[in-house]
Chimera marker file (.cmm) of the C-alpha trace (Angstrom):
<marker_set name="trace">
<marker id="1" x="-4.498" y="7.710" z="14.894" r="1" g="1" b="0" radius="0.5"/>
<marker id="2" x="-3.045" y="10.903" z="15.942" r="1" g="1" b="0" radius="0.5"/>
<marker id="3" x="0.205" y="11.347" z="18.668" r="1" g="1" b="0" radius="0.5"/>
<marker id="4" x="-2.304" y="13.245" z="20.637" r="1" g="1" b="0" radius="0.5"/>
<marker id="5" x="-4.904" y="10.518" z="20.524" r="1" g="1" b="0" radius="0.5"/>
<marker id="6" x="-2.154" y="7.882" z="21.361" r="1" g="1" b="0" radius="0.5"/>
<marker id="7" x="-1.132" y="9.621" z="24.355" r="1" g="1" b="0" radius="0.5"/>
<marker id="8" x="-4.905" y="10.430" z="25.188" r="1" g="1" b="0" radius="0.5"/>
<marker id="9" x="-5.292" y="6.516" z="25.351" r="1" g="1" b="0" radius="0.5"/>
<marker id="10" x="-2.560" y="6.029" z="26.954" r="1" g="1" b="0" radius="0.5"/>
<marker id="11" x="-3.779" y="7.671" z="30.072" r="1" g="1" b="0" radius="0.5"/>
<marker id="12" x="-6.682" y="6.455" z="30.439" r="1" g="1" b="0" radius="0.5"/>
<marker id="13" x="-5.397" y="3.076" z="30.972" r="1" g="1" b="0" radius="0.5"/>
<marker id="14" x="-3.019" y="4.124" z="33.704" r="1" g="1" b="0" radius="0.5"/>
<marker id="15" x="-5.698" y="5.671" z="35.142" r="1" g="1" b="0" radius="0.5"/>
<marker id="16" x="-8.136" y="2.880" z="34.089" r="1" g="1" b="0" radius="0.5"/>
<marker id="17" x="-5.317" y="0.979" z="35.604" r="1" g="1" b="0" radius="0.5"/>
<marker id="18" x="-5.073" y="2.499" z="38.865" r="1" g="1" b="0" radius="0.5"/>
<marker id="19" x="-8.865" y="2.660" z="39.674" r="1" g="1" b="0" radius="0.5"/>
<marker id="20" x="-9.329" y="-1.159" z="39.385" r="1" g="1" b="0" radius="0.5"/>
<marker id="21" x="-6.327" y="-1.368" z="42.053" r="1" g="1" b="0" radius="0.5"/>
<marker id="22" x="-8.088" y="0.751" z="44.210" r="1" g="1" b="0" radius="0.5"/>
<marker id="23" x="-11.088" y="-0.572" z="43.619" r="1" g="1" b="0" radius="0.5"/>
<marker id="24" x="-9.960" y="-4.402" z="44.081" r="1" g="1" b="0" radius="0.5"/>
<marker id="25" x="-8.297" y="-3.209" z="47.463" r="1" g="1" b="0" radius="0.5"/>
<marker id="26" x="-12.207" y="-1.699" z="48.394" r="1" g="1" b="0" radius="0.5"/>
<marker id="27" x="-13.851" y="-4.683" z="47.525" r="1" g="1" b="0" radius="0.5"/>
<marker id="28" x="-11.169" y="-6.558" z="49.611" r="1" g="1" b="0" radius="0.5"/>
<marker id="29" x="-11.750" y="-4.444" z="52.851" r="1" g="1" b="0" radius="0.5"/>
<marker id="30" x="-15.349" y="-4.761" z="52.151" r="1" g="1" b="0" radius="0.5"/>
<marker id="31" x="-15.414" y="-8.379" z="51.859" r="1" g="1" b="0" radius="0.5"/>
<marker id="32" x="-13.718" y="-8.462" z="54.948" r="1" g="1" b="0" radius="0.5"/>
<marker id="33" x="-15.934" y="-6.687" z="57.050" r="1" g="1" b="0" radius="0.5"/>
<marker id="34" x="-19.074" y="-8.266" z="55.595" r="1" g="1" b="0" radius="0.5"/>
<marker id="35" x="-17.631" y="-12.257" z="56.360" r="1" g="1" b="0" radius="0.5"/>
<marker id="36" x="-17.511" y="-14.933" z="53.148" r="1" g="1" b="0" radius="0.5"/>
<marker id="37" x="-21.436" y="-16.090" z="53.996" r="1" g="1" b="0" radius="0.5"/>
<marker id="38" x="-22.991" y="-12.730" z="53.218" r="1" g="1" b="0" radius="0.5"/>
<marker id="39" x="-20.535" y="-11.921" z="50.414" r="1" g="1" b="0" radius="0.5"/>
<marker id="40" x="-21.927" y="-14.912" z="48.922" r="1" g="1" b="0" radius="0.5"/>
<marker id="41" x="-25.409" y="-14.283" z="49.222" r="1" g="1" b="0" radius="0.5"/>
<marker id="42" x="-24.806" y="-10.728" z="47.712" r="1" g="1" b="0" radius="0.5"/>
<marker id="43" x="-23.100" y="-12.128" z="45.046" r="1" g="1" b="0" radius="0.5"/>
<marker id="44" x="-26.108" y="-14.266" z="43.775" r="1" g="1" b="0" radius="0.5"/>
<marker id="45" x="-27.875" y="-11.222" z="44.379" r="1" g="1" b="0" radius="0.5"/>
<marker id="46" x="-25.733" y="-9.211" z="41.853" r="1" g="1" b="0" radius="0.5"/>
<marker id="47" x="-25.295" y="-12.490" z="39.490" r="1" g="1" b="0" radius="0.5"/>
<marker id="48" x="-29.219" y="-12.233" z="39.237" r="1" g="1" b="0" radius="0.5"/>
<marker id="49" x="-30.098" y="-15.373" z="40.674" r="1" g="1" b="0" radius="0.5"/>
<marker id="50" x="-32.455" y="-14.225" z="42.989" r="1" g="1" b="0" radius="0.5"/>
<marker id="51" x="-36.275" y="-13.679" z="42.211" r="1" g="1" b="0" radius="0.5"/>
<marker id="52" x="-39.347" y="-11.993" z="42.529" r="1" g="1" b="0" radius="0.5"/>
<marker id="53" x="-40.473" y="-11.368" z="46.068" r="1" g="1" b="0" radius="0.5"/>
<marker id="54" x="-36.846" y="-12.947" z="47.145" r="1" g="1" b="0" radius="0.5"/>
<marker id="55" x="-35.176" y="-10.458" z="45.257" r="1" g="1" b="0" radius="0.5"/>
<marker id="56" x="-37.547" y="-7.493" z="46.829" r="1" g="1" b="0" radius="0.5"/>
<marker id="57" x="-36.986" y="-8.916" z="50.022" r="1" g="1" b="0" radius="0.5"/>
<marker id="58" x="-33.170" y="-9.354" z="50.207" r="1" g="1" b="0" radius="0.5"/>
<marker id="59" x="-33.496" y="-5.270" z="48.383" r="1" g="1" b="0" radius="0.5"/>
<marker id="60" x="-35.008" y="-4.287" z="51.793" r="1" g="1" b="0" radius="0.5"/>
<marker id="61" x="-32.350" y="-5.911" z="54.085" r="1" g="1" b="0" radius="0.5"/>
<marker id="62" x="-29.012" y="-4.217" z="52.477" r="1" g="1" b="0" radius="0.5"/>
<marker id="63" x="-27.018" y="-2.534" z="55.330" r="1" g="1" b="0" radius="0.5"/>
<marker id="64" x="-25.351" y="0.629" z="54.100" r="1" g="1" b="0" radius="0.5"/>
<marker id="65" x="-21.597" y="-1.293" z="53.481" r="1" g="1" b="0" radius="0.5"/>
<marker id="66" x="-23.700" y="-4.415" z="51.353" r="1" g="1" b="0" radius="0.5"/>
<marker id="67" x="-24.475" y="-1.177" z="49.364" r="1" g="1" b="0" radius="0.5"/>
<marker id="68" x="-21.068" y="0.332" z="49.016" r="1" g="1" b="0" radius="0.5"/>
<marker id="69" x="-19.655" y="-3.635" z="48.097" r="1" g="1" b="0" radius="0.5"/>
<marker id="70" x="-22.531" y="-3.567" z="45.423" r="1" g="1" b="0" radius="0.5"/>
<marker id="71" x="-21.392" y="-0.523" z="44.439" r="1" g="1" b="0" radius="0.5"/>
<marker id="72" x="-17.815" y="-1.296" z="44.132" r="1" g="1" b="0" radius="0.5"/>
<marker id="73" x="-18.573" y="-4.367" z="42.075" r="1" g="1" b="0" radius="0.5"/>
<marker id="74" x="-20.087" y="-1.883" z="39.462" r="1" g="1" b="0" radius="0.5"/>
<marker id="75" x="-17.246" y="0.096" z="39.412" r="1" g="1" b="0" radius="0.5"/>
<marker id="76" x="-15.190" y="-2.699" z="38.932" r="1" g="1" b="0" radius="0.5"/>
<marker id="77" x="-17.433" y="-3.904" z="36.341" r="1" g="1" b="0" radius="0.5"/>
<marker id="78" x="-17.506" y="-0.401" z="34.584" r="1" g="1" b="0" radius="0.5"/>
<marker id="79" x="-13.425" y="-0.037" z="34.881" r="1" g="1" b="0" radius="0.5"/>
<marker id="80" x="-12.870" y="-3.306" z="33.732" r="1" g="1" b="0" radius="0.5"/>
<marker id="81" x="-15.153" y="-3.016" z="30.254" r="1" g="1" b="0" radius="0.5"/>
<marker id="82" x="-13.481" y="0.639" z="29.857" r="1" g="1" b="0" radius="0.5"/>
<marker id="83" x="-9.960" y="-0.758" z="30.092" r="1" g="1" b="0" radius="0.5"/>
<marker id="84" x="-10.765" y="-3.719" z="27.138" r="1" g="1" b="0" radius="0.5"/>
<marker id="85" x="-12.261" y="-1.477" z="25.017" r="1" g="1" b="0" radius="0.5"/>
<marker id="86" x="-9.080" y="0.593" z="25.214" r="1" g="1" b="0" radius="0.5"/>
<marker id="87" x="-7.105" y="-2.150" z="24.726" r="1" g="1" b="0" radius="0.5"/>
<marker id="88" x="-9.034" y="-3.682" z="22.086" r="1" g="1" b="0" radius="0.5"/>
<marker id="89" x="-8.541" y="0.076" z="20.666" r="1" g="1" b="0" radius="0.5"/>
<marker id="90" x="-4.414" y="-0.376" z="20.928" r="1" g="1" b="0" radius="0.5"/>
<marker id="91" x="-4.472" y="-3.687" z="19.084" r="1" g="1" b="0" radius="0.5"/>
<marker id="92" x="-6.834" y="-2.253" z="16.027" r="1" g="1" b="0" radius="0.5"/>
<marker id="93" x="-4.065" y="0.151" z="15.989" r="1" g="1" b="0" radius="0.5"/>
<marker id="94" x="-1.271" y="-1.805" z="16.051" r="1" g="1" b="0" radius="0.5"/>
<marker id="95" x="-2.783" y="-3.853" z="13.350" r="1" g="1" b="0" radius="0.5"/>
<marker id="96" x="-2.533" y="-1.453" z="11.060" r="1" g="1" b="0" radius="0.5"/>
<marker id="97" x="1.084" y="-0.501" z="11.495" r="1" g="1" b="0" radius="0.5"/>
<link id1="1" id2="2" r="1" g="1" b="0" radius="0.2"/>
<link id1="2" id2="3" r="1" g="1" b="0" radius="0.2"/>
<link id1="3" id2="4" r="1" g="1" b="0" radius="0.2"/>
<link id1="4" id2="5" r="1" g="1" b="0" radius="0.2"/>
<link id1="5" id2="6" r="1" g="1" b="0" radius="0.2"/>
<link id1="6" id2="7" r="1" g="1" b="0" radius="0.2"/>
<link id1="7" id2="8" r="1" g="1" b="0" radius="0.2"/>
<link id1="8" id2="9" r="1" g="1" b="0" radius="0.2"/>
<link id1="9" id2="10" r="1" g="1" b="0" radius="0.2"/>
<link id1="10" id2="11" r="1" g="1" b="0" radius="0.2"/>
<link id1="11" id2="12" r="1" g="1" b="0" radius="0.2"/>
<link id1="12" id2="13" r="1" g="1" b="0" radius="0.2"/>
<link id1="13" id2="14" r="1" g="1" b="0" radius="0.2"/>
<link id1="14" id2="15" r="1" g="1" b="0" radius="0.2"/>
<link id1="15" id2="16" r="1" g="1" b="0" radius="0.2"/>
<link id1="16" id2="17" r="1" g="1" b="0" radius="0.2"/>
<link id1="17" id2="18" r="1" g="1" b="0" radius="0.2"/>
<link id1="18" id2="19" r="1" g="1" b="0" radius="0.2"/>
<link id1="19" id2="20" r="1" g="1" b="0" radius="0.2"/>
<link id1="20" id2="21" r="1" g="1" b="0" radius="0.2"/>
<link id1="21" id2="22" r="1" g="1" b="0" radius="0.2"/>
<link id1="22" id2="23" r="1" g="1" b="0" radius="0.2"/>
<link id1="23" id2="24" r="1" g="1" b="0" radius="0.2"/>
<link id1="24" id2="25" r="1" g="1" b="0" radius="0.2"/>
<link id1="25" id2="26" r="1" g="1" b="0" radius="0.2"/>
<link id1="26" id2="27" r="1" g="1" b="0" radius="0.2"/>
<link id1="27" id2="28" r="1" g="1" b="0" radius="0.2"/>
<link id1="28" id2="29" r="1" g="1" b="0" radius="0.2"/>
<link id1="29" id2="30" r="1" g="1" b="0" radius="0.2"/>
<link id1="30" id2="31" r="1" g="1" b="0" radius="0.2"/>
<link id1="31" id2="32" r="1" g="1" b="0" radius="0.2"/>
<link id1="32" id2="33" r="1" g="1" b="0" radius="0.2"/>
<link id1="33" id2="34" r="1" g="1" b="0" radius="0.2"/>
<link id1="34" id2="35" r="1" g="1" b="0" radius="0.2"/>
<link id1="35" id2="36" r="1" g="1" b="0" radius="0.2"/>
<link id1="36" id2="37" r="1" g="1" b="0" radius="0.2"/>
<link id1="37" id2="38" r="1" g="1" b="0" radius="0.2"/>
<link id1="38" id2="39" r="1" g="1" b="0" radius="0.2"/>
<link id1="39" id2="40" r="1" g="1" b="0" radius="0.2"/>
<link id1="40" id2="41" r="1" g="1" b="0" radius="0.2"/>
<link id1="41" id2="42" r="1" g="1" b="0" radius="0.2"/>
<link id1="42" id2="43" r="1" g="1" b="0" radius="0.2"/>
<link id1="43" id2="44" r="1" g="1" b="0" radius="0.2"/>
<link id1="44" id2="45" r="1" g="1" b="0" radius="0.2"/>
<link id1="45" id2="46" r="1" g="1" b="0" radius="0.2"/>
<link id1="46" id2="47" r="1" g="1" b="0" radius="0.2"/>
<link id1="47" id2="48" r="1" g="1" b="0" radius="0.2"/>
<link id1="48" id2="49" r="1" g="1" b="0" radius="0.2"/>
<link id1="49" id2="50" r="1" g="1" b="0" radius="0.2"/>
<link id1="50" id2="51" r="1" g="1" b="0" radius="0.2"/>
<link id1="51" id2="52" r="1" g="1" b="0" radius="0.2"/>
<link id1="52" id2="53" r="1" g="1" b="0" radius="0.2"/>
<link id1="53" id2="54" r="1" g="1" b="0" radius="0.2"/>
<link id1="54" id2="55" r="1" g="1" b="0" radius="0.2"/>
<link id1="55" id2="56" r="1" g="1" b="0" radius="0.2"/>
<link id1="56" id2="57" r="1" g="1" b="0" radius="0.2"/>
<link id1="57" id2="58" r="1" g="1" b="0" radius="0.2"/>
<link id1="58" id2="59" r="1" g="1" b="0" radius="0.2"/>
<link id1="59" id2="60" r="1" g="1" b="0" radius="0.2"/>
<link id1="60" id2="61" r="1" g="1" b="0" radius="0.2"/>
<link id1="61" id2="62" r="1" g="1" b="0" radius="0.2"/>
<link id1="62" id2="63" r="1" g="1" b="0" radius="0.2"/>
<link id1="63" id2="64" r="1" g="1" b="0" radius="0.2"/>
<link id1="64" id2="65" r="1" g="1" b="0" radius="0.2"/>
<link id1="65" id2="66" r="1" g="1" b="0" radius="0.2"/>
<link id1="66" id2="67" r="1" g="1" b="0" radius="0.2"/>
<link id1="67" id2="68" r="1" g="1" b="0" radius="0.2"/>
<link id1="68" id2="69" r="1" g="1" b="0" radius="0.2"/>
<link id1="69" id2="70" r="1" g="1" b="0" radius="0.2"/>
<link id1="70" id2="71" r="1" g="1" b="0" radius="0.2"/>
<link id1="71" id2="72" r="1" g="1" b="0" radius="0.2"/>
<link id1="72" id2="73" r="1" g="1" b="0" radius="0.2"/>
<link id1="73" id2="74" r="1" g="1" b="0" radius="0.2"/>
<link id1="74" id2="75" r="1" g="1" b="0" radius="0.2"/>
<link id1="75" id2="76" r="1" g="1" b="0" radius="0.2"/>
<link id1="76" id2="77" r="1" g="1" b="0" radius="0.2"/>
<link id1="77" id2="78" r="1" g="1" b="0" radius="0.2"/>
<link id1="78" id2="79" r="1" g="1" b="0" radius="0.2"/>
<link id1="79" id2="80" r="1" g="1" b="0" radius="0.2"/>
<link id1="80" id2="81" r="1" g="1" b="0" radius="0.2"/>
<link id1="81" id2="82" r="1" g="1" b="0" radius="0.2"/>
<link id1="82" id2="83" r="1" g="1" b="0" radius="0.2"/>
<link id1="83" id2="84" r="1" g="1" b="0" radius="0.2"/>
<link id1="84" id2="85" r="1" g="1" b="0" radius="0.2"/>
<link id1="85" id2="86" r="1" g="1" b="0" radius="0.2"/>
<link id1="86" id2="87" r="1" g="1" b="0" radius="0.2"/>
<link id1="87" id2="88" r="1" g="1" b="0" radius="0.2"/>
<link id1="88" id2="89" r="1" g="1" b="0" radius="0.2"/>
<link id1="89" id2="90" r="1" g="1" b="0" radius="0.2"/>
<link id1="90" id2="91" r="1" g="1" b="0" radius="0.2"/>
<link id1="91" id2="92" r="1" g="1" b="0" radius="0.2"/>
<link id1="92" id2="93" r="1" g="1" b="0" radius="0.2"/>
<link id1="93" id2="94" r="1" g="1" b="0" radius="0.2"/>
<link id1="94" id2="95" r="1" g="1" b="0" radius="0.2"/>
<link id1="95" id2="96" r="1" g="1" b="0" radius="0.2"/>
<link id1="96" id2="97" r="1" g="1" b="0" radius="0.2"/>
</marker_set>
């Protein structure tokens, strides 16, 4: 791998890196505001444990910041896969050194 790749990579987790924090601190506030009970319930929404017509109904009663905590959990989820592959990348590379 080239010096310029290495450094390339190298970014990207700090910044990988610093976007989960962020995010984690987001979900945090968020989880706050929304109280343990409904955090719960939105997590077996996003864990796909919910339904059919339960499903479509819990859909229709998301307040705006249920949204933004959904949202944040797929950023977190995105982040997170980003920052293994990159780090699966460094270990390949250090394997063959």
């Amino acid at each position: 791998m080239k010096p310029d790749d290495v450094e390339f990579l190298s970014g990207m987790v700090l910044q990988l890196d610093t976007t989960i924090r962020k995010l984690v601190i987001e979900e945090q506030e968020l989880v706050h505001k929304l109280g343990e009970t409904r955090v719960a319930e939105l997590r077996e929404f996003w864990d796909g444990e919910l339904i059919g017509e339960e499903e479509a109904e819990f859909k229709r009663t998301l307040d705006y910041w249920e949204k933004i905590l959904i949202r944040t959990w797929a950023h977190l989820n995105r982040a997170h896969k980003s920052r293994a592959t990159v780090g699966q990348t460094f270990m390949k590379l250090n394997s063959k050194l």
